[in-house]
VOPAGU-2260 file (C-alpha; in pm, 1 decimal, decimal comma):
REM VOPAGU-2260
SITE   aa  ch    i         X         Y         Z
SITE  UNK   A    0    -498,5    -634,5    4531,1
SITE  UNK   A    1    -279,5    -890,0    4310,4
SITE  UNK   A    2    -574,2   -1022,6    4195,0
SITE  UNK   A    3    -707,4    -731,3    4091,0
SITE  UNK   A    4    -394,3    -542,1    3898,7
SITE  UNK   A    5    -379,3    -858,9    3701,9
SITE  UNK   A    6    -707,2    -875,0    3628,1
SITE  UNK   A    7    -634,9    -486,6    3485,6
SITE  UNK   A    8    -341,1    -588,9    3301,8
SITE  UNK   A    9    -560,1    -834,8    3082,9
SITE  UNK   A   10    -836,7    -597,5    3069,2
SITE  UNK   A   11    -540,5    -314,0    2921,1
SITE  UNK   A   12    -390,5    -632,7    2665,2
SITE  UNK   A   13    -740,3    -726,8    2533,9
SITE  UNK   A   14    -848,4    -398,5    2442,4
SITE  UNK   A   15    -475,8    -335,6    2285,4
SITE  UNK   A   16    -545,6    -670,2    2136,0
SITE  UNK   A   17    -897,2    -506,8    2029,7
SITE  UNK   A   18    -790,2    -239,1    1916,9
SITE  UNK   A   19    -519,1    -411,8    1682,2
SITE  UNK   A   20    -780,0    -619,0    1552,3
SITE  UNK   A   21   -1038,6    -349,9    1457,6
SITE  UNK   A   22    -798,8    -111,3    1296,2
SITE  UNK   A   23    -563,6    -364,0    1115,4
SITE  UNK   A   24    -496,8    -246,7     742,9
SITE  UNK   A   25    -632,3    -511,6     461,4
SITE  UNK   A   26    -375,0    -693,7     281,6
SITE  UNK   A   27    -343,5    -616,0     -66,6
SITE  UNK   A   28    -364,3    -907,8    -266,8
SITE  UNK   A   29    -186,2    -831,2    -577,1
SITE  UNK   A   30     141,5    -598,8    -378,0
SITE  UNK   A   31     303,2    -763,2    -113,5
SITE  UNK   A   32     371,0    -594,6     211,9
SITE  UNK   A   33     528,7    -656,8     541,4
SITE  UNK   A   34     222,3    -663,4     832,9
SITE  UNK   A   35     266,8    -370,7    1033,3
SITE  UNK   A   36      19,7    -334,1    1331,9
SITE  UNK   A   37    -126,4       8,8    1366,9
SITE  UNK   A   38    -206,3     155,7    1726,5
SITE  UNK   A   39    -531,8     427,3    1771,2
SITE  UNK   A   40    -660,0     611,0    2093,8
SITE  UNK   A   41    -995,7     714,4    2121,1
SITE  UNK   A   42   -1297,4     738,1    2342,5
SITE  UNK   A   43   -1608,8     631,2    2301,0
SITE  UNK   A   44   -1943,8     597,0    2496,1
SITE  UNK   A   45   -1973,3     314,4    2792,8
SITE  UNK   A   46   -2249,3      81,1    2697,6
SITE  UNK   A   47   -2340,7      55,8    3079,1
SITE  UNK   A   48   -2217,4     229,8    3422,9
SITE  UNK   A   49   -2040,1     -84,6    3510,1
SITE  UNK   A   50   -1784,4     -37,2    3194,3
SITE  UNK   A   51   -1708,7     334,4    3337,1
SITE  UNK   A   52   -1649,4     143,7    3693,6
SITE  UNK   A   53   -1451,5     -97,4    3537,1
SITE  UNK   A   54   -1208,3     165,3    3360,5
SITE  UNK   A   55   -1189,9     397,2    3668,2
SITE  UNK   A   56   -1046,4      70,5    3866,0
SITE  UNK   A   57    -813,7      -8,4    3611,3
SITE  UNK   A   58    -653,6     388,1    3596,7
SITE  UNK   A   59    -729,5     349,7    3984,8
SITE  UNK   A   60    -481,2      24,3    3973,5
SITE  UNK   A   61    -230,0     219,3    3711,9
SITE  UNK   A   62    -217,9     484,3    3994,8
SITE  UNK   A   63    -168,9     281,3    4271,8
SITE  UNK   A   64     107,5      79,0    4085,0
SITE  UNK   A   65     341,8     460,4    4011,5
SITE  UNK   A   66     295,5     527,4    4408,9
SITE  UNK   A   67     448,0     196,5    4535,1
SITE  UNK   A   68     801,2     331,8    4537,4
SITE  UNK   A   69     718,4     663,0    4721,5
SITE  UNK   A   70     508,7     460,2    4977,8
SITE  UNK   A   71     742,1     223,6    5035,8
SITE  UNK   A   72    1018,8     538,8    5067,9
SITE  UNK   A   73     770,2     687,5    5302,9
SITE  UNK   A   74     620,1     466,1    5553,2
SITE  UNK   A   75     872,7     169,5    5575,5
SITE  UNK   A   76    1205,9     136,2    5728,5
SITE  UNK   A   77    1352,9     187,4    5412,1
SITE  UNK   A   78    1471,4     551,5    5445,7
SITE  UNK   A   79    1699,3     505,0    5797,8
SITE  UNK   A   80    1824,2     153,8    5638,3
SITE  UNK   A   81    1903,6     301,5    5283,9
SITE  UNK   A   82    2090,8     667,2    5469,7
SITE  UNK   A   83    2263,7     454,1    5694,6
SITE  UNK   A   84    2409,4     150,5    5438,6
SITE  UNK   A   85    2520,4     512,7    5219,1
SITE  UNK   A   86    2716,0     665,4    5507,5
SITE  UNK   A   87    2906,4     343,5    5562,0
SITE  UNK   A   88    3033,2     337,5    5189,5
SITE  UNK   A   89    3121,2     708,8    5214,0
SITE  UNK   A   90    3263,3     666,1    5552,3
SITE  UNK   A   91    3509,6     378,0    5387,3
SITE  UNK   A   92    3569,8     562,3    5116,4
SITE  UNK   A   93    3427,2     338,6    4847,5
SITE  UNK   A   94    3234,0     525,8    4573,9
SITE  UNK   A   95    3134,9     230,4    4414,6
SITE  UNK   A   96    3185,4     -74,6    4542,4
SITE  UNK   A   97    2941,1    -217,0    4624,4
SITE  UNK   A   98    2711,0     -67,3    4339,6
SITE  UNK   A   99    2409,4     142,3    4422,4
SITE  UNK   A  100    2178,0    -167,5    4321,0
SITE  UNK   A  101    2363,5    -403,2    4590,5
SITE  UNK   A  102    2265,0    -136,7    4873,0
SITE  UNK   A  103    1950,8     -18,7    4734,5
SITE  UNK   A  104    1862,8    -440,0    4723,8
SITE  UNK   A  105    2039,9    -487,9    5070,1
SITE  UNK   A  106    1800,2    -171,2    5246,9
SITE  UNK   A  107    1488,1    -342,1    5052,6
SITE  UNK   A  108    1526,6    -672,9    5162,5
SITE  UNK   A  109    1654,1    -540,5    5523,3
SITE  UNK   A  110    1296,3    -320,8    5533,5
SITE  UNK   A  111    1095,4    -660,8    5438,6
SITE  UNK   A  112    1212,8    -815,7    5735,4
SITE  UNK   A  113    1134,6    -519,9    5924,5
SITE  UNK   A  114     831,1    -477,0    5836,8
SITE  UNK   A  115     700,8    -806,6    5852,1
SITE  UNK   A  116     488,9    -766,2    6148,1
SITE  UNK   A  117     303,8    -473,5    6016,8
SITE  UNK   A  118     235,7    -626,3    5640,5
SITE  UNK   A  119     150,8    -961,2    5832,4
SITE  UNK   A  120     -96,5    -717,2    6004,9
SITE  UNK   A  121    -213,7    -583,0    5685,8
SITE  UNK   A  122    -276,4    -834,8    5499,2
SITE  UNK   A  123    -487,1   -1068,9    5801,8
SITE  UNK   A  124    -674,7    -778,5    5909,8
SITE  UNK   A  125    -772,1    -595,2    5560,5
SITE  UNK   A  126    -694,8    -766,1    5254,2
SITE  UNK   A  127    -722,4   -1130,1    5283,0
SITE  UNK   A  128   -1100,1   -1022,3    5448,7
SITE  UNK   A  129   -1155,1    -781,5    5183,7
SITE  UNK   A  130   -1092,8   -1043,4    4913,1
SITE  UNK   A  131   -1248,8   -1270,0    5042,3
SITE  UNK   A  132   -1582,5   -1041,2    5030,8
SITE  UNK   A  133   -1635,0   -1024,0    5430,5
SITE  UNK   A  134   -1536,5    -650,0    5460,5
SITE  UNK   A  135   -1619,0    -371,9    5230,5
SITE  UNK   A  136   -1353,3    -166,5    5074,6
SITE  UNK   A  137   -1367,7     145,9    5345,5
SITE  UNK   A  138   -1307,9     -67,3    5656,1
SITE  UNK   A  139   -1044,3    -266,8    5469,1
SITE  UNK   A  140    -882,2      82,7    5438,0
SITE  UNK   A  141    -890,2     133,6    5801,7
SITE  UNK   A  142    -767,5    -154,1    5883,2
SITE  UNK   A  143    -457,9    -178,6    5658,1
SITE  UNK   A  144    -397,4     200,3    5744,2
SITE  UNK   A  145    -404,5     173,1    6156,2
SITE  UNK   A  146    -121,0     -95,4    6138,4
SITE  UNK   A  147     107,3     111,2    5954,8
SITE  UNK   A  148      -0,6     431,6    6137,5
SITE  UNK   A  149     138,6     253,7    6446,3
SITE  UNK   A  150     434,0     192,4    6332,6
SITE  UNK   A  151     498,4     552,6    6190,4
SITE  UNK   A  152     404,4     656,8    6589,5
SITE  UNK   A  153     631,8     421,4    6741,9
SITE  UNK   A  154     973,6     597,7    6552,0
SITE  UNK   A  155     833,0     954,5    6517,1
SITE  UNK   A  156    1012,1    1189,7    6727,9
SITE  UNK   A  157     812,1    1455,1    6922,1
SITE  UNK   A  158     956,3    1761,0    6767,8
SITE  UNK   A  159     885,1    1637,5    6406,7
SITE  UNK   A  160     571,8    1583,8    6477,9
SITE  UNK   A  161     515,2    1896,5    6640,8
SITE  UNK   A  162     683,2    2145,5    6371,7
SITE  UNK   A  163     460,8    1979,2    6126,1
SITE  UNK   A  164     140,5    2002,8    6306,4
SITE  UNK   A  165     241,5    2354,2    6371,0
SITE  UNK   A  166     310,1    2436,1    6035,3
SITE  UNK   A  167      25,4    2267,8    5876,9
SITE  UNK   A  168    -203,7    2515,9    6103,2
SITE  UNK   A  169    -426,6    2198,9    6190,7
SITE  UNK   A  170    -626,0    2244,4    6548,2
SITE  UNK   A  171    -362,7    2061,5    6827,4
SITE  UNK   A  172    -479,3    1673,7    6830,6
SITE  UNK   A  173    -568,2    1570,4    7207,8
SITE  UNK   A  174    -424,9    1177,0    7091,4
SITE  UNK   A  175    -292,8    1002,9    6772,4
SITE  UNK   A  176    -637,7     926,3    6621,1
SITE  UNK   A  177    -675,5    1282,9    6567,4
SITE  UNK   A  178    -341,4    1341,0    6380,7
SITE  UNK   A  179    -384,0    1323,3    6028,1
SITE  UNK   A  180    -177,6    1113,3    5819,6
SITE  UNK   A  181     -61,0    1350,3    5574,6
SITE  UNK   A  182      68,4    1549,9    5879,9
SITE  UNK   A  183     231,3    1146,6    6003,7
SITE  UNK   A  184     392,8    1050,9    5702,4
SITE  UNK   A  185     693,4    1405,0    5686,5
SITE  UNK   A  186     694,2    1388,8    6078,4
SITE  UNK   A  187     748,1    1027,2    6049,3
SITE  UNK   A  188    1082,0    1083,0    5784,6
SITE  UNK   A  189    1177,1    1355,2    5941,6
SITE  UNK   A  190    1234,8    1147,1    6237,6
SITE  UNK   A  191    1367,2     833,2    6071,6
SITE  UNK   A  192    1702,8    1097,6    5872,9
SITE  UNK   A  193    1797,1    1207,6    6180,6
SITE  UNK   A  194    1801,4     907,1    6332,6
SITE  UNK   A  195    1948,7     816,1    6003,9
SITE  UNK   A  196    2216,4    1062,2    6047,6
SITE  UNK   A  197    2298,3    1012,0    6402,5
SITE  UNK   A  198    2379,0     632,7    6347,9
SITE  UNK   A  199    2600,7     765,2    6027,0
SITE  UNK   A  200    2823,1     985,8    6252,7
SITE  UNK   A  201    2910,1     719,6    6488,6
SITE  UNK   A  202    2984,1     461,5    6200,7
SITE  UNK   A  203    3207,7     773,8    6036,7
SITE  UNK   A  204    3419,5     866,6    6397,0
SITE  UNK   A  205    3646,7     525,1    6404,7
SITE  UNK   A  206    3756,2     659,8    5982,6
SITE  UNK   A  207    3807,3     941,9    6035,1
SITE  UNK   A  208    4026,8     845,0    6333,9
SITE  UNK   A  209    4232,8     634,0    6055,8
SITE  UNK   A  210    4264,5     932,6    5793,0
SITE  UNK   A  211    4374,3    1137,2    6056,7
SITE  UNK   A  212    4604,2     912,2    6190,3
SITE  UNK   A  213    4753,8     787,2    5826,1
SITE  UNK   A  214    4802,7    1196,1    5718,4
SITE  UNK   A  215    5009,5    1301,5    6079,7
SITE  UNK   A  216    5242,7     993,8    5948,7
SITE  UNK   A  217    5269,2    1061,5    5586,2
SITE  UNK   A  218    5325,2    1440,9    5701,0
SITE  UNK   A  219    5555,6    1381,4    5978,4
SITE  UNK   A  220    5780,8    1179,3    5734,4
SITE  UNK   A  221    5759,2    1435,7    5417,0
SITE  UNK   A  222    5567,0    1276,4    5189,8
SITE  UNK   A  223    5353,3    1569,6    5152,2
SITE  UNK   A  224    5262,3    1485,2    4797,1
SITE  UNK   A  225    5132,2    1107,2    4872,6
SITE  UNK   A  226    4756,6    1178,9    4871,1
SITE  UNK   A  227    4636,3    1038,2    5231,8
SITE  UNK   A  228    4338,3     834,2    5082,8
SITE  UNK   A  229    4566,9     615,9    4894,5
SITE  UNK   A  230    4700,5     467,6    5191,8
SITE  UNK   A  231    4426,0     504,3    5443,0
SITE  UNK   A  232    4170,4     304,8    5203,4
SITE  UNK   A  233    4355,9     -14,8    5240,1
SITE  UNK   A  234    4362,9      44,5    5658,3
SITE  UNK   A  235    3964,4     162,7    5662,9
SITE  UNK   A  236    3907,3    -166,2    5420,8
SITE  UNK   A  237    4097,4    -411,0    5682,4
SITE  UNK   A  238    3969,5    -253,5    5987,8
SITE  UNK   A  239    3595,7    -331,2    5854,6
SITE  UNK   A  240    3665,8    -665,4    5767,6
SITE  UNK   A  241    3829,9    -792,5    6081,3
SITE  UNK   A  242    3597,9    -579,8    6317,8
SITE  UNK   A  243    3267,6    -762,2    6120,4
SITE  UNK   A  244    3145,7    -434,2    5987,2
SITE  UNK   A  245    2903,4    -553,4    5740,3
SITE  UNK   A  246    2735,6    -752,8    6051,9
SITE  UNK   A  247    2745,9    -507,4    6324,3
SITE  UNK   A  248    2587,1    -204,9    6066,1
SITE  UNK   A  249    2298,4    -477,0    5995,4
SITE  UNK   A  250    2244,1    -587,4    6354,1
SITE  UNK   A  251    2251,6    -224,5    6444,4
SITE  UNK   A  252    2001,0     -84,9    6220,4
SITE  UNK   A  253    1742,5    -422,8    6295,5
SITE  UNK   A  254    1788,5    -388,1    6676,5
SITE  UNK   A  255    1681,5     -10,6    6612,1
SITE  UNK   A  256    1345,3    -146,6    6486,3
SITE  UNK   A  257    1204,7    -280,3    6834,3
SITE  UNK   A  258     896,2    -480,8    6631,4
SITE  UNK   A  259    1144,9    -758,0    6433,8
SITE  UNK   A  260    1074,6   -1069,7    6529,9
C-alpha cells in the first residue's frame, strides 16, 4: 500500500509537471515578464484500458488516504483512549494544559501499541503477501479484514451489537461470520464510549470529593465570594502528582486491552 500511494503521488506530480509544460505561455522576446506557471483541467481520451486502470487506482489511493482518520477513529483503540485522557483533564480542571495535540498524540501513540498485534496480523497475513504478488487483491482483503474484525468482537458489548442488528432490520446472524461489518464497526464504538465513560466516572469521583470538600471549608468560614475552583485546582493538581496519575490512567486504559503484549 506505501508503495503504491507513492507511486500515485508521482503519477499526480508528473502530469502537474505535464501539464505545466504543455500549457506554459511563450516568452516575449522584446517585453520582459516575470514567468508565471499557468494550471488547466481537462479530460481527454485514454490511449489504452490500462491508463483508465491506472487513474481509477490513483483516485482509488486519494480515497483511501481522506478515510484513514475515520478508520483509525473507528476500529482502533483510539476512541476509549482519546474519551478517557479528556475526562481526566476535565476531571482536574485543566482546560488546556496539556494542549489538545499532547492528548490527541498521547491516545495515538497509546492505540499503536495497542494495536500492534492486530496490524502485525495485517500486515504478515495480507499485505506483505499481497505485495509480494502471492495473493490476489480479494483474499488480501479478507485477510487484513478478519484480524481487525476480531478485535472489534473481543470489546463489543452484547447490547450494542444487538440494537444495531435490530435496527438495521438484517436477518439475526447464527455466529460472527454472518454479522456484517457495517453493522460491527457502530456496535463496536458504541461499546468502546461507554466503556469510555464508565472508566471517566471513576477517575472524576476522588475530584469531586476535593471540590466538595474545599467549598464546605471556604463556606463554613464565610468566604462565600472565593470561587471554590481557585483553591481546589492547586489540591486536585497535587493529589495527581503524588498519587502517579498520569501512570495509573495509562496502565489502566492498556490493561483494559487484554491483546497488548
Amino acid at each position: 500500500m506505501i508503495h503504491k500511494i507513492f507511486l500515485a503521488l508521482i503519477i499526480i506530480l508528473a502530469f502537474v509537471s505535464n501539464s505545466f509544460a504543455a500549457t506554459a505561455p511563450a516568452r516575449l522576446p522584446d517585453v520582459p515578464s516575470i514567468p508565471l506557471p499557468t494550471i488547466s483541467f481537462g479530460a481527454a481520451p485514454a490511449d489504452s484500458p490500462r491508463d483508465v486502470a491506472l487513474t481509477l487506482q490513483v483516485l482509488a489511493l486519494m480515497t483511501v488516504l481522506s478515510l484513514v482518520p475515520a478508520i483509525l477513529l473507528m476500529v482502533t483503540s483510539f476512541t476509549r483512549t482519546i474519551v478517557v485522557l479528556g475526562f481526566v483533564q476535565r476531571a482536574i480542571g485543566l482546560q488546556q494544559s496539556p494542549p489538545q495535540q499532547v492528548i490527541a498524540g498521547l491516545a495515538l501513540f497509546l492505540t499503536m501499541f495497542t494495536m500492534y498485534p492486530t496490524w502485525n496480523r495485517v500486515y504478515n497475513n495480507a499485505l506483505e503477501p499481497y505485495m509480494s504478488g502471492r495473493i490476489n487483491s480479494q483474499q488480501a482483503w479478507e485477510n487484513s479484514i478478519n484480524p481487525i474484525r476480531e478485535f472489534m468482537f473481543r470489546y463489543t458489548r452484547q447490547e450494542e451489537l444487538s440494537l444495531i442488528i435490530s435496527m438495521s432490520e438484517t436477518p439475526r446472524p447464527a455466529n460472527q461470520s454472518e454479522v456484517p461489518t457495517r453493522v460491527l464497526i457502530p456496535a463496536f464504538m458504541l461499546s468502546e464510549l461507554k466503556t469510555a465513560f464508565q472508566m471517566g466516572v471513576v477517575i472524576y469521583i476522588p475530584f469531586l470529593v476535593v471540590d466538595m470538600v474545599v467549598s464546605s471549608v471556604l463556606l463554613a468560614m464565610g468566604m462565600m465570594m472565593l470561587p471554590p475552583m481557585m483553591i481546589s485546582l492547586p489540591f486536585k493538581i497535587l493529589l495527581f502528582v503524588m498519587a502517579d496519575g498520569w501512570n495509573l490512567v495509562v496502565m489502566s486504559v492498556l490493561k483494559s486491552f487484554t491483546n497488548v503484549p
